[in-house]
Structure formats: structure tokens, C-alpha cells
Chimera marker file (.cmm) of the C-alpha trace (Angstrom):
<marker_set name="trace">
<marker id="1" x="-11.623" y="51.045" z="-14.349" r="1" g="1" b="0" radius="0.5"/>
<marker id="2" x="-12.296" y="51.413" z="-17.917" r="1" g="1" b="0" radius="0.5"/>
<marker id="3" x="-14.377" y="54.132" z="-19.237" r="1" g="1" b="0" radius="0.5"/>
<marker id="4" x="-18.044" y="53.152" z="-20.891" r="1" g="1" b="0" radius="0.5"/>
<marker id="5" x="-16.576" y="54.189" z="-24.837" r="1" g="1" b="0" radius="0.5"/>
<marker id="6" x="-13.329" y="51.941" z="-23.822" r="1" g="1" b="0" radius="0.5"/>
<marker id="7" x="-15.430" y="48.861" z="-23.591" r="1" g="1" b="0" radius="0.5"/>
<marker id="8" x="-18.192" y="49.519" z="-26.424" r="1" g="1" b="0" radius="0.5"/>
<marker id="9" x="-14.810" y="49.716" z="-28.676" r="1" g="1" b="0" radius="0.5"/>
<marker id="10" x="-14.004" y="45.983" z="-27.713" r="1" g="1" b="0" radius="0.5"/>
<marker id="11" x="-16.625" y="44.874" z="-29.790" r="1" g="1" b="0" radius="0.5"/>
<marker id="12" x="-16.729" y="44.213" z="-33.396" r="1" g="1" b="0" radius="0.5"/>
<marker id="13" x="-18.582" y="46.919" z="-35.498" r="1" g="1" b="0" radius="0.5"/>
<marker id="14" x="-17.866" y="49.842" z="-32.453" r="1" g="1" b="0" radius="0.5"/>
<marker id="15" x="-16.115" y="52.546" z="-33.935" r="1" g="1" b="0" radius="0.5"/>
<marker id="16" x="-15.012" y="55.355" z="-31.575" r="1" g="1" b="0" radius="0.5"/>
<marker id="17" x="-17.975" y="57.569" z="-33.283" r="1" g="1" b="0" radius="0.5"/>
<marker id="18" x="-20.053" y="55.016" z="-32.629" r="1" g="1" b="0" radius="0.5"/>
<marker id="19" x="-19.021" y="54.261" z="-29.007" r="1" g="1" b="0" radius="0.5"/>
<marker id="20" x="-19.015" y="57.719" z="-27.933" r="1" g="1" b="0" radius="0.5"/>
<marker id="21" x="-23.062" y="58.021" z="-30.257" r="1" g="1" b="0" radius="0.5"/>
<marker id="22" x="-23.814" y="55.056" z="-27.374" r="1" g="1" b="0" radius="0.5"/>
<marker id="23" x="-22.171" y="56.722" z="-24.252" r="1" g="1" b="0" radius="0.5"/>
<marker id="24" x="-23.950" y="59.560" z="-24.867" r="1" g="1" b="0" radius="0.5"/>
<marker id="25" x="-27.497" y="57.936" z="-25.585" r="1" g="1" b="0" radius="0.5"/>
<marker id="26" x="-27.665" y="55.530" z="-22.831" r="1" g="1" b="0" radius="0.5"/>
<marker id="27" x="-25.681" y="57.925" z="-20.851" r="1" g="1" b="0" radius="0.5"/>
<marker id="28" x="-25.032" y="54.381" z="-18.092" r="1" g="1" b="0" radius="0.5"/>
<marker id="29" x="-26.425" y="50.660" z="-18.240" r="1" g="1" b="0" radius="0.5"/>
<marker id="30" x="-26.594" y="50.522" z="-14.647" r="1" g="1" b="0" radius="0.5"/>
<marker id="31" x="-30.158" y="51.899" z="-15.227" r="1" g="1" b="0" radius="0.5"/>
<marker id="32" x="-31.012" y="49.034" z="-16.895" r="1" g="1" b="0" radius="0.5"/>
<marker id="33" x="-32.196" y="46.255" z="-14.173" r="1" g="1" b="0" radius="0.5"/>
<marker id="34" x="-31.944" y="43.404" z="-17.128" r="1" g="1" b="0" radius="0.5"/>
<marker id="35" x="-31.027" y="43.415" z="-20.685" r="1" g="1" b="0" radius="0.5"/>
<marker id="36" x="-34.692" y="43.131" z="-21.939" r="1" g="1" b="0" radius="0.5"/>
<marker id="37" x="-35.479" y="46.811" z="-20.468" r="1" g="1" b="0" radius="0.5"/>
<marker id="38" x="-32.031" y="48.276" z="-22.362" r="1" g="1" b="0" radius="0.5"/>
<marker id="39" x="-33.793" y="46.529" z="-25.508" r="1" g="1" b="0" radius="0.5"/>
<marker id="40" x="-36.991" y="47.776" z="-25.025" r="1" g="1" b="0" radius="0.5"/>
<marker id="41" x="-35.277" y="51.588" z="-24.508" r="1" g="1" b="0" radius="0.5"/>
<marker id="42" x="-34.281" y="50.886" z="-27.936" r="1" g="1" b="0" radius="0.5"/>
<marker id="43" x="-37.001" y="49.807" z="-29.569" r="1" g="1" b="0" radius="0.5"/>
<marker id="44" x="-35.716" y="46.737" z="-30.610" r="1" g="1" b="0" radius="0.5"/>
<marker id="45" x="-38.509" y="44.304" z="-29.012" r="1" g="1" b="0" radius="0.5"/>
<marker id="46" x="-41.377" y="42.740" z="-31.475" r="1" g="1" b="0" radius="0.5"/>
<marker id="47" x="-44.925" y="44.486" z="-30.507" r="1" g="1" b="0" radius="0.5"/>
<marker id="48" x="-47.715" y="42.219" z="-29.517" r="1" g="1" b="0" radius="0.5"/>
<marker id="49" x="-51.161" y="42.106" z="-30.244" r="1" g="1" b="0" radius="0.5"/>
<marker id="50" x="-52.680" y="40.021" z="-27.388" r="1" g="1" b="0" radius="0.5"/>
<marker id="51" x="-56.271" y="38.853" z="-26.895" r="1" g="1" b="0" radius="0.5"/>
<marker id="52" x="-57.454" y="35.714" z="-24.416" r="1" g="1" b="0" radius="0.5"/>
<marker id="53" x="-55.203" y="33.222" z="-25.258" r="1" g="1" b="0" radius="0.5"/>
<marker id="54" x="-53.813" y="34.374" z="-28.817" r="1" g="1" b="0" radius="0.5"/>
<marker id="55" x="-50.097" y="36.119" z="-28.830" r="1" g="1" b="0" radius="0.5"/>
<marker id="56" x="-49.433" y="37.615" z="-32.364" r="1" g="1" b="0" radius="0.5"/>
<marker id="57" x="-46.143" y="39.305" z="-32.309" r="1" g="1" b="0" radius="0.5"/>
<marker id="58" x="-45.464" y="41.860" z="-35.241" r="1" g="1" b="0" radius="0.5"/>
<marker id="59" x="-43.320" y="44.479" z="-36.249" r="1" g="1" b="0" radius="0.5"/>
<marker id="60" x="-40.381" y="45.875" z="-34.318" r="1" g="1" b="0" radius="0.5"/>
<marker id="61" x="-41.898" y="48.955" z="-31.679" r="1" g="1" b="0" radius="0.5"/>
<marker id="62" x="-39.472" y="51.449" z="-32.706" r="1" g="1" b="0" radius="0.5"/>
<marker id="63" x="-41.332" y="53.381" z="-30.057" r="1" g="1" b="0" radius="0.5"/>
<marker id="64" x="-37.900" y="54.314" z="-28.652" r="1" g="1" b="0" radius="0.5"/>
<marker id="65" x="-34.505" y="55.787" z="-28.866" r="1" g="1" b="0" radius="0.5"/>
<marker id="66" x="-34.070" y="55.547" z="-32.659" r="1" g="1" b="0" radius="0.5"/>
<marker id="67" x="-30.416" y="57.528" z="-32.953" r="1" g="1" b="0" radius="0.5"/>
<marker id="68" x="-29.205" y="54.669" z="-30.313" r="1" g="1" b="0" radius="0.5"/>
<marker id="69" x="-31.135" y="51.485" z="-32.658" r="1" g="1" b="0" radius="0.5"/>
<marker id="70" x="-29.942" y="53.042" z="-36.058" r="1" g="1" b="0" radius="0.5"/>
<marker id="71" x="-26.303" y="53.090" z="-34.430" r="1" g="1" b="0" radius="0.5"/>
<marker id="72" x="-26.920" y="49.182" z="-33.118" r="1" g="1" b="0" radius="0.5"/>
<marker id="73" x="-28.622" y="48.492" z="-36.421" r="1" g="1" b="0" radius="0.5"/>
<marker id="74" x="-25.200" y="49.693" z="-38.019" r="1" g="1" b="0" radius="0.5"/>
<marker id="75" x="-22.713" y="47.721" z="-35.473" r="1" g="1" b="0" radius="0.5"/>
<marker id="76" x="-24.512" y="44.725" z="-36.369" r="1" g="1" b="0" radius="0.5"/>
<marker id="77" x="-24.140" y="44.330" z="-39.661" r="1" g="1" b="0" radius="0.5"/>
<marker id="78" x="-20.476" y="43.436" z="-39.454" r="1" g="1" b="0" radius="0.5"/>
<marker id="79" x="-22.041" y="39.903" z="-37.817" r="1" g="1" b="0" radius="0.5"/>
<marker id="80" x="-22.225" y="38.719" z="-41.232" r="1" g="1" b="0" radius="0.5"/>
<marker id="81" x="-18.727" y="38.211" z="-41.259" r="1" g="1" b="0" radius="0.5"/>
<marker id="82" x="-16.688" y="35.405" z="-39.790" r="1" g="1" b="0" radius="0.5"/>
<marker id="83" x="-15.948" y="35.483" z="-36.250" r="1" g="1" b="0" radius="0.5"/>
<marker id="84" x="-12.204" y="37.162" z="-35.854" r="1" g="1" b="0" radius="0.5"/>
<marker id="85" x="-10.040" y="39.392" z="-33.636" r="1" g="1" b="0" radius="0.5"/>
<marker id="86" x="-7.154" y="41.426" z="-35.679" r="1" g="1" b="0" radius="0.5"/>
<marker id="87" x="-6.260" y="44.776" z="-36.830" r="1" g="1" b="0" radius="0.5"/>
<marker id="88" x="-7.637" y="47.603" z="-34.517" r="1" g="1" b="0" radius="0.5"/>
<marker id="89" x="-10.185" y="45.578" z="-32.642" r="1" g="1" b="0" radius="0.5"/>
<marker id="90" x="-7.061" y="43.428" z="-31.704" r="1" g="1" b="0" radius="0.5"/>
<marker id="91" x="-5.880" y="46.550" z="-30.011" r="1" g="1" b="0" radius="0.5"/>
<marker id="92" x="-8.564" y="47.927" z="-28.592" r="1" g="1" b="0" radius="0.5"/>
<marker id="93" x="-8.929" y="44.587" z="-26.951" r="1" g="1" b="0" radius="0.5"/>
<marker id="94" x="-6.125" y="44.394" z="-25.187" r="1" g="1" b="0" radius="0.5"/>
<marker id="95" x="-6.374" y="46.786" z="-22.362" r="1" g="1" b="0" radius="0.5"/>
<marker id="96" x="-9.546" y="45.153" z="-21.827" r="1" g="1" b="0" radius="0.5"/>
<marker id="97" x="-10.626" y="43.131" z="-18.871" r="1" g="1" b="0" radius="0.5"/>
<marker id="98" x="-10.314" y="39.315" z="-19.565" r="1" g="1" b="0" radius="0.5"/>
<marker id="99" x="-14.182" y="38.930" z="-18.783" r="1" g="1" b="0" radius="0.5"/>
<marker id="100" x="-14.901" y="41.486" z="-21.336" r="1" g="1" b="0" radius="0.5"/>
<marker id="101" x="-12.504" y="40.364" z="-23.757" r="1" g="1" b="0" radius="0.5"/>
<marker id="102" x="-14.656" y="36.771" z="-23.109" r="1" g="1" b="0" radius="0.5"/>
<marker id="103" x="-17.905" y="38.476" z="-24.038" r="1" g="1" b="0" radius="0.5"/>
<marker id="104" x="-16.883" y="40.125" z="-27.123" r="1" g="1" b="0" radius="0.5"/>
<marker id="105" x="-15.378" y="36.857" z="-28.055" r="1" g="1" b="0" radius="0.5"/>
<marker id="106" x="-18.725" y="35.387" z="-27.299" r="1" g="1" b="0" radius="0.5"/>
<marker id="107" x="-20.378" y="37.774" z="-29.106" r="1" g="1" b="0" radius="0.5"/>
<marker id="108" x="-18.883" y="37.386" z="-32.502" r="1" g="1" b="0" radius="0.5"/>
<marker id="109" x="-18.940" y="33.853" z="-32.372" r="1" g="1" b="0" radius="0.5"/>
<marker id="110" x="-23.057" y="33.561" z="-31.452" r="1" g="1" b="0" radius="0.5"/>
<marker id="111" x="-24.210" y="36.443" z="-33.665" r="1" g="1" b="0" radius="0.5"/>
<marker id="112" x="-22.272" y="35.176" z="-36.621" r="1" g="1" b="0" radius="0.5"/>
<marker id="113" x="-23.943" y="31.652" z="-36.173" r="1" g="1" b="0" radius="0.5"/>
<marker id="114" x="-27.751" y="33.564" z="-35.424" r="1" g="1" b="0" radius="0.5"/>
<marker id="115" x="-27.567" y="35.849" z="-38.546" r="1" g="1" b="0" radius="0.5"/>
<marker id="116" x="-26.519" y="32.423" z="-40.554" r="1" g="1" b="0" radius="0.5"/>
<marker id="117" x="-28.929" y="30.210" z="-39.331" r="1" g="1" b="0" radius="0.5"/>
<marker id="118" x="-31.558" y="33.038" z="-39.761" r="1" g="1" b="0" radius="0.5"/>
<marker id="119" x="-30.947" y="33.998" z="-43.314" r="1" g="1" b="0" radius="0.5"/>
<marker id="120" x="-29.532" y="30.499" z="-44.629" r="1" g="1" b="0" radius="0.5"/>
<marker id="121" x="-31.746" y="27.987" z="-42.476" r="1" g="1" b="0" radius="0.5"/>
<marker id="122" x="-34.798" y="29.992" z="-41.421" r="1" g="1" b="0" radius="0.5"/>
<marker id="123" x="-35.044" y="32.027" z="-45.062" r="1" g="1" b="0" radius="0.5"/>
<marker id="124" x="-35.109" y="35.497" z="-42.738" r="1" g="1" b="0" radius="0.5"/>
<marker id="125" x="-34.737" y="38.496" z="-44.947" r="1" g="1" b="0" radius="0.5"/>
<marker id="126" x="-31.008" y="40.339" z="-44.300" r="1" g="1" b="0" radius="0.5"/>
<marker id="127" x="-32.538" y="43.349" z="-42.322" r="1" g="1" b="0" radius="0.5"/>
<marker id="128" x="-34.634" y="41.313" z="-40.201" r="1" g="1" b="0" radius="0.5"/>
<marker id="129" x="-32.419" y="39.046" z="-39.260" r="1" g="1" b="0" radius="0.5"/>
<marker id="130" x="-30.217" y="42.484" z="-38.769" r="1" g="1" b="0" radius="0.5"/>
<marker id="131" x="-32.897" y="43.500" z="-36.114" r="1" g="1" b="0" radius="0.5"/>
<marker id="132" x="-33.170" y="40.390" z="-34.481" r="1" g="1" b="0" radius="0.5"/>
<marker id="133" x="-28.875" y="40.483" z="-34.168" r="1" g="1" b="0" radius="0.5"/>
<marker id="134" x="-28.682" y="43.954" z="-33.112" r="1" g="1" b="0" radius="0.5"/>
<marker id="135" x="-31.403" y="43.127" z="-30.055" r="1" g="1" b="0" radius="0.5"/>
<marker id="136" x="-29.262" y="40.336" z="-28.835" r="1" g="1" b="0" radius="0.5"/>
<marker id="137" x="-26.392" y="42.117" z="-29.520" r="1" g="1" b="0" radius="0.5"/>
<marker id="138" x="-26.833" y="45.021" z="-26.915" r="1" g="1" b="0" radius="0.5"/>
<marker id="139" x="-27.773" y="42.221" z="-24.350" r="1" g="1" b="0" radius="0.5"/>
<marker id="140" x="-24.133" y="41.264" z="-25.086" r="1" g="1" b="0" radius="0.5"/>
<marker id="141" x="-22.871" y="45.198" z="-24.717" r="1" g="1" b="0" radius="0.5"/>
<marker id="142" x="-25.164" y="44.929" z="-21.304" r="1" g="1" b="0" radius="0.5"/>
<marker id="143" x="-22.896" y="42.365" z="-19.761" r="1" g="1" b="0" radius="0.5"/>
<marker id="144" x="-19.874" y="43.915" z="-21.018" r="1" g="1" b="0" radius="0.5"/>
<marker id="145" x="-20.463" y="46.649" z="-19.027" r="1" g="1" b="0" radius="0.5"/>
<marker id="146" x="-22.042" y="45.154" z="-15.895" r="1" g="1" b="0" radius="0.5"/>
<marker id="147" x="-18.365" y="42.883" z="-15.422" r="1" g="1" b="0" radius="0.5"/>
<marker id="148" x="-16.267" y="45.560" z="-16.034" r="1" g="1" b="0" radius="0.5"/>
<link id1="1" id2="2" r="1" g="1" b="0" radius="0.2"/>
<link id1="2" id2="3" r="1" g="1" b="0" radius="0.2"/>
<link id1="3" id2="4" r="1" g="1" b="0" radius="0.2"/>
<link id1="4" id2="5" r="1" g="1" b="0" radius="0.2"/>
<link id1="5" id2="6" r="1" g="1" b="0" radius="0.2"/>
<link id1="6" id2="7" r="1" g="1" b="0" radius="0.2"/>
<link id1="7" id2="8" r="1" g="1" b="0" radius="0.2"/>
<link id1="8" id2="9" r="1" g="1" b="0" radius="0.2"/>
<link id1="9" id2="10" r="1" g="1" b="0" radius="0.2"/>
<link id1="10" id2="11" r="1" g="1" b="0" radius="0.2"/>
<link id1="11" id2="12" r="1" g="1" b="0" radius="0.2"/>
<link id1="12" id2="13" r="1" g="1" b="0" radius="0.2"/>
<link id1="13" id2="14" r="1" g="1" b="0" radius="0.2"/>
<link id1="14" id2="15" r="1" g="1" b="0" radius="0.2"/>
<link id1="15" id2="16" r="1" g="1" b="0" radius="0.2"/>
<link id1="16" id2="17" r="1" g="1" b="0" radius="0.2"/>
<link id1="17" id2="18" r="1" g="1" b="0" radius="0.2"/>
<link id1="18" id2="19" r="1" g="1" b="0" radius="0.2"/>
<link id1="19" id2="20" r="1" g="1" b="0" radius="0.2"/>
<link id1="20" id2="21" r="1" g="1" b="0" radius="0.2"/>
<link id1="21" id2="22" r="1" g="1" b="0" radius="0.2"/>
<link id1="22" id2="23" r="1" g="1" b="0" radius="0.2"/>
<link id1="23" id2="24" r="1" g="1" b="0" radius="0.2"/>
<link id1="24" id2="25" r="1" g="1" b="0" radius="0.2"/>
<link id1="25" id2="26" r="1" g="1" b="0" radius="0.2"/>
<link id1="26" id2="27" r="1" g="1" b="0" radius="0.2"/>
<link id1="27" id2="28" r="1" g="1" b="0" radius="0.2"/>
<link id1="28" id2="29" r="1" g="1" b="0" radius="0.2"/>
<link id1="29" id2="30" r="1" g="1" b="0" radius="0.2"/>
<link id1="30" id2="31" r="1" g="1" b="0" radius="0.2"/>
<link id1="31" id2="32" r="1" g="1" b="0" radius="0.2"/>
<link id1="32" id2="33" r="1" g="1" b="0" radius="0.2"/>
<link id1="33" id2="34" r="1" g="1" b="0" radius="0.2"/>
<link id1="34" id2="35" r="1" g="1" b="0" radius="0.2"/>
<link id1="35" id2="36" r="1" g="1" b="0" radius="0.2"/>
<link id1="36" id2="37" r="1" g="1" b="0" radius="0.2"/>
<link id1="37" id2="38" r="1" g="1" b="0" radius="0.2"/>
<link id1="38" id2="39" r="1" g="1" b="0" radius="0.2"/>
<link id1="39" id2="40" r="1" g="1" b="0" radius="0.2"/>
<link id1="40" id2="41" r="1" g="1" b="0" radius="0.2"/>
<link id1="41" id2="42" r="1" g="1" b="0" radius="0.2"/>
<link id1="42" id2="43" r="1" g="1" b="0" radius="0.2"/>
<link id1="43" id2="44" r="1" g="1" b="0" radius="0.2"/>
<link id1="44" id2="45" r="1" g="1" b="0" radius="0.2"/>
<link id1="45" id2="46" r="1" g="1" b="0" radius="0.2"/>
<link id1="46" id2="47" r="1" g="1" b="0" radius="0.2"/>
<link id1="47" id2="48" r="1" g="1" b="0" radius="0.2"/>
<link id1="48" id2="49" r="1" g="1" b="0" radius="0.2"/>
<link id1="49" id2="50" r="1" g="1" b="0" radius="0.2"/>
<link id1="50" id2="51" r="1" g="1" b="0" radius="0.2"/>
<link id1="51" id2="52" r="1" g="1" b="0" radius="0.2"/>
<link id1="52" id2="53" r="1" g="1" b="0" radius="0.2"/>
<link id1="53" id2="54" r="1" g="1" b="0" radius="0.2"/>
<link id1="54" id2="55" r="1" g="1" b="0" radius="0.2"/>
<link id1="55" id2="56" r="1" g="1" b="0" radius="0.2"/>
<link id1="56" id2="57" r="1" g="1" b="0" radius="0.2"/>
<link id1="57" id2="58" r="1" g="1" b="0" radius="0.2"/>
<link id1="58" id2="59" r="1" g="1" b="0" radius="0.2"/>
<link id1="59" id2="60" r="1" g="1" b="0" radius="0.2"/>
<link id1="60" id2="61" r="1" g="1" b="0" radius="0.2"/>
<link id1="61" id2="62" r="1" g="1" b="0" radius="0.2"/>
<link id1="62" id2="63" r="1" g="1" b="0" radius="0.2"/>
<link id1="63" id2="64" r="1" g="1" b="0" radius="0.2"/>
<link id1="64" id2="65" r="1" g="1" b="0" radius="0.2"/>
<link id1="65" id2="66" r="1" g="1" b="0" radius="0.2"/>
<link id1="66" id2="67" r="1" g="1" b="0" radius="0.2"/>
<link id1="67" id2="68" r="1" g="1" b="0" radius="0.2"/>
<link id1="68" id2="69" r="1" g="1" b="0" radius="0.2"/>
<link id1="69" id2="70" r="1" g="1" b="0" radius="0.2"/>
<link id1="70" id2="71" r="1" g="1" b="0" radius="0.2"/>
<link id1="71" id2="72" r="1" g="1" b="0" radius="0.2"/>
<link id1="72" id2="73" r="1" g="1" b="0" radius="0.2"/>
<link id1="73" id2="74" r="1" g="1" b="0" radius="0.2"/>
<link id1="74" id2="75" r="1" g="1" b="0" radius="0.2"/>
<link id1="75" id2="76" r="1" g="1" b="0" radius="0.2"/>
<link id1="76" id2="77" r="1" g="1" b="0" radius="0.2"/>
<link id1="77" id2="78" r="1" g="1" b="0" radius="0.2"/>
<link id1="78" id2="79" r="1" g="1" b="0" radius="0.2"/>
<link id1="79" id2="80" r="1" g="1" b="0" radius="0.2"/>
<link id1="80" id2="81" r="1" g="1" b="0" radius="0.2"/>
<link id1="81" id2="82" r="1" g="1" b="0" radius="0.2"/>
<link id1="82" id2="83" r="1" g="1" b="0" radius="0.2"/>
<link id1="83" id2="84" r="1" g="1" b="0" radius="0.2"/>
<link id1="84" id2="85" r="1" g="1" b="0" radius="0.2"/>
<link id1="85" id2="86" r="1" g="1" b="0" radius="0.2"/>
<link id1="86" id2="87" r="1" g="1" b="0" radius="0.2"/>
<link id1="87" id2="88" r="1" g="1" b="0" radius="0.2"/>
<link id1="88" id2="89" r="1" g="1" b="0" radius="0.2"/>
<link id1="89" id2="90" r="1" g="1" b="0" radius="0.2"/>
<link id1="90" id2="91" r="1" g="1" b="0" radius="0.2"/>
<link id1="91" id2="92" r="1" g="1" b="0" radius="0.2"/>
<link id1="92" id2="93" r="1" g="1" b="0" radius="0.2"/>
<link id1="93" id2="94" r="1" g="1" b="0" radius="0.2"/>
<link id1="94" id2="95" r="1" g="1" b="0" radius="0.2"/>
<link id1="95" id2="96" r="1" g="1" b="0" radius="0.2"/>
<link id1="96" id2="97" r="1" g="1" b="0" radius="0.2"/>
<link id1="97" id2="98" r="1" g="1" b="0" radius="0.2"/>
<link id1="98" id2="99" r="1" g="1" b="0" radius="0.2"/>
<link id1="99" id2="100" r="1" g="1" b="0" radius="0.2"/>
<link id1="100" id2="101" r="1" g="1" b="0" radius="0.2"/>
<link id1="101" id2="102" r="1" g="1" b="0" radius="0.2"/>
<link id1="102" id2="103" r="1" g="1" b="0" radius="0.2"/>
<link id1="103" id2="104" r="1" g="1" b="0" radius="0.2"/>
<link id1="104" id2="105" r="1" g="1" b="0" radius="0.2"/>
<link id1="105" id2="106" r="1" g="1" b="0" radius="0.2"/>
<link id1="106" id2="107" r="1" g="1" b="0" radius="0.2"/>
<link id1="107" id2="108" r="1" g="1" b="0" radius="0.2"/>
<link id1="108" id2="109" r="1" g="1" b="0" radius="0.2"/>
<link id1="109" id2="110" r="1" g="1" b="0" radius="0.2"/>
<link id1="110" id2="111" r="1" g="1" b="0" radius="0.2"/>
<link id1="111" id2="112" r="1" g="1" b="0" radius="0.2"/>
<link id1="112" id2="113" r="1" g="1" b="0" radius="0.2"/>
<link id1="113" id2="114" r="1" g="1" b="0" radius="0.2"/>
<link id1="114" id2="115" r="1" g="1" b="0" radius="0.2"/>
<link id1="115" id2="116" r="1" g="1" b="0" radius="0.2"/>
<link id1="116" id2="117" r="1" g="1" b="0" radius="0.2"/>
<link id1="117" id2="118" r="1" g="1" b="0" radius="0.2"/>
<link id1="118" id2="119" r="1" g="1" b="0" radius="0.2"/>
<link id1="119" id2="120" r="1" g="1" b="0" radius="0.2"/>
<link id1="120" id2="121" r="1" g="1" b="0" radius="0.2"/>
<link id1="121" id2="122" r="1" g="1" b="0" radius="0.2"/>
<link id1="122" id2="123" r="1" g="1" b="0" radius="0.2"/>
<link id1="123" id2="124" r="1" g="1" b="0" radius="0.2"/>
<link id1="124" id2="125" r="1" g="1" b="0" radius="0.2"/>
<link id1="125" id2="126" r="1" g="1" b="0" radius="0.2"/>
<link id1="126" id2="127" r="1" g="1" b="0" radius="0.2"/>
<link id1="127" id2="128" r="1" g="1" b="0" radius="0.2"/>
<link id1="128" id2="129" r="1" g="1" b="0" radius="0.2"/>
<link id1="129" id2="130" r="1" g="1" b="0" radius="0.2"/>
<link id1="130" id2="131" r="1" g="1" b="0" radius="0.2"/>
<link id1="131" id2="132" r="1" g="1" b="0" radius="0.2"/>
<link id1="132" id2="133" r="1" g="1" b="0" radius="0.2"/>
<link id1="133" id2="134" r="1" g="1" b="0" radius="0.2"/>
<link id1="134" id2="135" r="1" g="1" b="0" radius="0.2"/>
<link id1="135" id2="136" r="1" g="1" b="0" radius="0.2"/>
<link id1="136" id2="137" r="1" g="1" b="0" radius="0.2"/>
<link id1="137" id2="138" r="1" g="1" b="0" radius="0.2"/>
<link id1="138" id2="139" r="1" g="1" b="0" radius="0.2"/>
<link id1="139" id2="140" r="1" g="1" b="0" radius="0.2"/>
<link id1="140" id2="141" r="1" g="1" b="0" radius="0.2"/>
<link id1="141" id2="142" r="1" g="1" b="0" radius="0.2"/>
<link id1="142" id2="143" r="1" g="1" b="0" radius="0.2"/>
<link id1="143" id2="144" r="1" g="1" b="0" radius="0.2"/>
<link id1="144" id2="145" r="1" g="1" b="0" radius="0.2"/>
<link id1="145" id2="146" r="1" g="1" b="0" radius="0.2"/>
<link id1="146" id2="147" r="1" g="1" b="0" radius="0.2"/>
<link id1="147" id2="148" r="1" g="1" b="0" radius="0.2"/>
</marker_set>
């Protein structure tokens, strides 16, 4: 079995620091029923402003863990880059389950195309298309953990 900072670390933009700053904030996903309530512990989830039958979603919450987003926030930056698996990440990989090796693959490959399309195609600005990668990007670091 792989320890929790072992399989952060297969993912591009997880540093040991930074793997070890998760472990110790989330402390274990399993309390997590779904990847949307590890998201909302974050604060990474629009707020909402409902009346009747209007929705207006705003704003990111940050009504929660803000060490743990800032750390996420960080990680996802390097989703700008194109998808690729050498130096050290290439190691850390492979003592890595196949399944997890799978959804870090994943991962790069679907986060690099989001941030695109949102800053080239949908004229996002950088850091909120930053927010909107880091939120999907913990749903990736959800699974991760849940087939390991």
C-alpha cells in the first residue's frame, strides 16, 4: 500500500512539501463521500445567490481550508504547461499503481486542455481559470487516492 504523500507526488506540480502540506490538511479522503464535498472543504466551489427560479453564481467561497486551496492553487499552475512525464515525476511515478499512474496521466492531459480552452477560447483571466483547474484538479487527487 502506498502512503497518502507517495501518491499526491505522482502528480504534476506535487512537491514533497507540498504533498506532505496536503497529508497533513486533509489528514484522509476517505472522509470525503464524493469529490464535490473535498472541493467544498476547500473552498474552491462558486457561491450562489439563489431566489425563485434565478441561480447567480459568483465569487469563489473561500469559506474553507485556505492553507490546503493556496497549496492546490500553487500545484495547478504547472497545467499551463504541456502534458509530459520526465525528470522526477517520471520517478516518482513508477512505484505507483498502474490505476494511479492512469489518473495522473489523465490529469495532465484534461487540465492542460481546460486551462487552454478557458484562457484562449473562453477569454478567462489566468487566475480564474487557475481556480476553476485547481477545483477539478483535487477531484482528480480524490480518485487517486480512492484506487490506490
Amino acid at each position: 500500500m502506498n502512503s497518502l504523500v507517495h501518491i499526491l507526488q505522482g502528480f504534476r506540480g506535487i512537491s514533497a512539501f507540498s504533498a506532505f502540506t496536503i497529508a497533513q490538511e486533509v489528514v484522509t479522503f476517505n472522509r470525503f463521500s464524493d469529490p464535490g464535498k473535498s472541493m467544498s472543504y476547500t473552498g474552491l466551489v462558486p457561491s450562489e445567490n439563489s431566489t425563485g427560479l434565478m441561480t447567480r453564481r459568483g465569487s469563489l467561497t473561500k469559506a474553507g481550508n485556505a492553507h490546503l486551496r493556496r497549496v492546490l492553487i500553487e500545484a495547478a499552475w504547472s497545467y499551463r504547461h504541456k502534458p509530459g512525464v520526465k525528470g522526477d515525476l517520471k520517478k516518482r511515478l513508477e512505484h505507483l499503481p498502474p490505476e494511479v499512474q492512469r489518473i495522473s496521466w489523465k490529469a495532465q492531459t484534461r487540465l492542460h486542455q481546460k486551462y487552454m480552452h478557458l484562457v484562449l477560447q473562453r477569454r478567462k483571466h489566468s487566475n480564474v481559470a487557475i481556480a476553476a483547474i485547481a477545483r477539478e484538479f483535487l477531484g482528480f487527487l480524490w480518485a487517486a487516492v480512492q484506487v490506490a
